[in-house]
N, C-alpha and C positions, 0 to 999 in steps of 0.2 A: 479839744485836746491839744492841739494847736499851739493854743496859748500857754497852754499849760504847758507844752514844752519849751516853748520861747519862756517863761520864767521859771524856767529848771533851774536856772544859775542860783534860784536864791533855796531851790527846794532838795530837800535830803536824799537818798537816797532807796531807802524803805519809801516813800511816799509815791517815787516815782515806779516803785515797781508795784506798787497797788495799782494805780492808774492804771498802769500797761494793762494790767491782769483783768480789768472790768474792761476795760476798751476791749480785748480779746476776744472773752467771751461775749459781748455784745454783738461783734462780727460772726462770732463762729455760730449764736442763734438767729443770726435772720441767713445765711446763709443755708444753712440746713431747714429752714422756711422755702426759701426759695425752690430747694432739692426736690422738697416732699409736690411742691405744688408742681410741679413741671411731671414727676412720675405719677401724680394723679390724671393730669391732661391728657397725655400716652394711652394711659389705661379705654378714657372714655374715647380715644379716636378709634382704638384697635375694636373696641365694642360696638360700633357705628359700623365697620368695617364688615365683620361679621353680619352684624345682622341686613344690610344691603344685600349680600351674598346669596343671606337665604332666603329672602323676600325677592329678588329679582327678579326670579322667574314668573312669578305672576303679575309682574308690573307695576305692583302698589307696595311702597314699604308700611309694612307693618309696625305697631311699635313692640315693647318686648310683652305687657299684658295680653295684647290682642293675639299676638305667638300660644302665649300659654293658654288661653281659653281655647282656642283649634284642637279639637280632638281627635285621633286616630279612630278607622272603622274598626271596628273588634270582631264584628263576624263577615265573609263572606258576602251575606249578602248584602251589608249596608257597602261593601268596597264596590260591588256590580250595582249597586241605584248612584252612588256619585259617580262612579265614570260613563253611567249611562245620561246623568244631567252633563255632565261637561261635555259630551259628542251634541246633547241638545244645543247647550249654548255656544257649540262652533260652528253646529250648522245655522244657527240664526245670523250670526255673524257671518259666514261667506253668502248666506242669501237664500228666496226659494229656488233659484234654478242648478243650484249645485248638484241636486242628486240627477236629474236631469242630463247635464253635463256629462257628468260620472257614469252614465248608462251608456250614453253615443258615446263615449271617450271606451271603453268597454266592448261594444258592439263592432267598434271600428279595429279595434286588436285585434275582436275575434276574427272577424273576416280576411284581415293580412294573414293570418295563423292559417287559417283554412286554405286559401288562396295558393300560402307556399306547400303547402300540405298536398294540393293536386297537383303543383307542378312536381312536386319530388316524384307523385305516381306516377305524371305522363312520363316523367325520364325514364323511371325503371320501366315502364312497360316498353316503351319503344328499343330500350337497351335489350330487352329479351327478344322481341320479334327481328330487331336486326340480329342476332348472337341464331334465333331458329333458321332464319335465311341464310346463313353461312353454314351451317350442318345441311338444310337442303344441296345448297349445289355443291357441297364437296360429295354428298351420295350420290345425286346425278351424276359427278364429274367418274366419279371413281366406279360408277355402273359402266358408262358410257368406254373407258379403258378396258375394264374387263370382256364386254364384247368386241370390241376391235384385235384384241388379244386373241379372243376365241377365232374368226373370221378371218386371223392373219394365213398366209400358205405358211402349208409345210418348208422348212429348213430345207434350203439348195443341199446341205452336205448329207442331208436323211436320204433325198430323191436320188443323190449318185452311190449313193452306199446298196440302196435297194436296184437300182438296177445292177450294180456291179453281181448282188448274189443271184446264183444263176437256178433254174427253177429245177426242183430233184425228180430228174425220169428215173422210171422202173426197167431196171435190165431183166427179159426172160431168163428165168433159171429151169436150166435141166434137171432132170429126174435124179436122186441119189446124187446129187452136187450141193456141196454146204457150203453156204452163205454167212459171210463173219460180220461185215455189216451192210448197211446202207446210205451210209453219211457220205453227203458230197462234201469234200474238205475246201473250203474258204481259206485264200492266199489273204493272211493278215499283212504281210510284210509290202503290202500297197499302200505308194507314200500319199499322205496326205495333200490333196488340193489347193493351190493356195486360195488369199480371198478374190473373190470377184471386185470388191470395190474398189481396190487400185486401181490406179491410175495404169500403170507399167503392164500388167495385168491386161488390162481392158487394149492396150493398143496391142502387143504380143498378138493377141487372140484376132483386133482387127487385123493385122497385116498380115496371117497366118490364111484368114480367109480371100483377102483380094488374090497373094501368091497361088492361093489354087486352085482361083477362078481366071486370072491371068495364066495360068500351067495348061488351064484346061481349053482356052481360047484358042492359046498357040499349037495343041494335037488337032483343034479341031471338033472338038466336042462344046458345041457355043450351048448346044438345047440344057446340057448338064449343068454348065455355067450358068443360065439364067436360073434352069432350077434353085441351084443352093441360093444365088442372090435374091429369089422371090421368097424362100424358105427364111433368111437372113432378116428382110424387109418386115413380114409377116410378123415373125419372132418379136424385134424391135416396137412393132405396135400394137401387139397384145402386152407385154411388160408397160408402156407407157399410160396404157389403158386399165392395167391392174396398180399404176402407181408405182413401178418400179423404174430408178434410175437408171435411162441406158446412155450407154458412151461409144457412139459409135463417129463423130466427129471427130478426126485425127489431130488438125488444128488446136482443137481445143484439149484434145487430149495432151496433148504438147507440149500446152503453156502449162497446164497443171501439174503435170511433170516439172517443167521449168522452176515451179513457183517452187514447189515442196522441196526441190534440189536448193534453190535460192535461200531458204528458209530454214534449212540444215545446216549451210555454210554458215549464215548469218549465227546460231546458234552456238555453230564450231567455234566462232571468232570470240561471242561475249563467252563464251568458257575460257578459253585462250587467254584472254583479258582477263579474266577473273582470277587463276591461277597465276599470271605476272603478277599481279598487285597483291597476291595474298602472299605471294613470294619477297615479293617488295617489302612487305609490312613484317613477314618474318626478319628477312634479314635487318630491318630497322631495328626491330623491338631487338632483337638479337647486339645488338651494336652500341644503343643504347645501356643493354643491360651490362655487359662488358666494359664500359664506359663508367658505369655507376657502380660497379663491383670494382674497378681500378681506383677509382677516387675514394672510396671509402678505405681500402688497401694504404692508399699513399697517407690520408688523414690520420688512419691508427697507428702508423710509421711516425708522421710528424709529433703527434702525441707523446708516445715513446721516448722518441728521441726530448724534447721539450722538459720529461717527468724526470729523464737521468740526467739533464744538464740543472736540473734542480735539486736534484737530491747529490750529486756532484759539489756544487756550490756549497749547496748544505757541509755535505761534509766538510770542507774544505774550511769553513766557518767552524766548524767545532774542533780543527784539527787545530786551529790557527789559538781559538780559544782555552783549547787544554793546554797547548805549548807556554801561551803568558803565565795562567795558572802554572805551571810546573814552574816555567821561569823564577816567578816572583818567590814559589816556594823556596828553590834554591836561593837567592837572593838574600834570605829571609835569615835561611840555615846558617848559611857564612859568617852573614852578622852576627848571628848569640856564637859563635863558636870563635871569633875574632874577640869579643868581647870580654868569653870566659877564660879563653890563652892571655888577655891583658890583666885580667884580674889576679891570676895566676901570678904572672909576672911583677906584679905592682906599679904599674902605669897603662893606664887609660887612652884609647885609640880615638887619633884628631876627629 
């Protein structure tokens, strides 16, 4: 073709457009040659593709006849004899000792299973026998109070109340003499004792007895004197012997006294201290708030003032703005009225 265009010079014009025209389609049939064979190649990879896909799993590619000859089990029971050959030929393949295996691999589960299985019992059982042991001795405990309860003496304020009521004698009554009652009347208006366990109490009481075994030394009477002091002694250790507190040490009476006075004051003082600083913190917060309610006060002021020197301005911009406007109006007006007075007149303003 080549050539044939290098002697175009001498060739017409129709001639060369034949040429062209067979050259053309001569391209355009091997090209759609080449098309067709390239999407047939395509076809047969993606077909290879597939079929690997579904051959894979058993490890052998099949081809696409041996595919079709494979036939599905149609009943039940032919599906339960092939998967009973195929468990056959896995177990030949892993070996004879795999069931073996499988039994002690099994046996050995079982016993971990079991094992945790008694430990959970031993926890729970021992969690109940301790949970039983703590219900015993709180009954023990709570028996053991109630009799010491029972076996406590009667109440000091019982023993002085009963001796205070005093026992009802029978007055002789005379013949034809009438009897309105026989009630001995009890003085209720007897004040109450205080307590014994004081401190203040307990020395009162001692110094009340030395004073009048000392009263009674100085008349003279010493045998009466030892009396109450052996009565005193006596007293003091049968209480110590029933377990009752006795304070018959002045010294030590003293300090206790002392302590409880020290320890009142001390309590006086952090109150004391407590009420300054609560005082304190009032008057803060108080001073503070006073403070914060002035500055917000000044702030809405300065605002204020701020908003009227704006809207001020403002105005002052618009007043300034209408005035041009009206100016230029008049300005405006003059001119056509200057204009139509010259018309008027028949000559025109410079």
């Amino acid at each position: 073709m080549i050539d044939q265009l290098k002697t175009s010079s001498n060739m017409n014009d129709t001639e060369l457009r034949k040429t062209i025209d067979t050259e053309y389609k001569f391209l355009s049939n091997v090209f759609e040659q080449i098309k067709q064979f390239r999407q047939s190649e395509t076809v047969q990879e993606k077909g290879t593709e597939r079929h690997v896909q579904v051959t894979n799993r058993t490890g052998k590619i099949k081809t696409a006849k041996e595919l079709k000859e494979v036939q599905r089990a149609k009943t039940l029971e032919e599906l339960h004899q092939r998967l009973d050959s195929y468990k056959a030929s896995k177990a030949v393949k892993k070996g004879p000792n795999y069931e073996r295996n499988l039994k002690r691999k099994i046996k050995k589960k079982s016993k971990v299973l079991k094992a945790k299985e008694e430990r959970k019992k031993l926890a729970r059982r021992v969690a109940k026998e301790k949970k039983a042991e703590q219900k015993r001795e709180e009954e023990e405990t709570k028996r053991l109070l109630e009799k010491a309860n029972l076996e406590k003496k009667p109440n000091v304020a019982e023993i002085d109340c009963k001796a205070t009521i005093k026992p009802v004698t029978e007055v002789p009554v005379a013949k034809g003499s009438i009897v309105f009652n026989k009630l001995d009347v009890v003085d209720e208006s007897v004040k109450a004792k205080p307590a014994k366990d004081r401190p203040q109490v307990a020395l009162q009481k001692l110094e009340k007895t030395q004073r009048l075994i000392s009263k009674l030394k100085e008349k003279g009477n010493i045998d009466k004197a030892a009396k109450i002091q052996d009565k005193v002694l006596w007293n003091n250790v049968l209480n110590k012997a029933e377990g009752v507190r006795v304070k018959d040490d002045k010294e030590k009476i003293k300090k206790s006294i002392k302590r409880v006075e020290d320890r009142k004051k001390k309590s006086e003082k952090k109150w004391k201290e407590r009420i300054e600083h609560t005082q304190k913190q009032m008057e803060s917060r108080q001073k503070k708030r006073k403070e914060n309610l002035k500055s917000r006060k000044d702030q809405k002021i300065k605002k204020k003032i701020k908003k009227s020197i704006k809207n001020r301005s403002r105005w002052r911009a618009d007043r300034r703005s209408e005035r041009k406007i009206s100016s230029q109006g008049k300005t405006r007006r003059s001119r056509r009225r200057l204009r139509s007075q010259s018309r008027r007149d028949g000559h025109c303003p410079e």
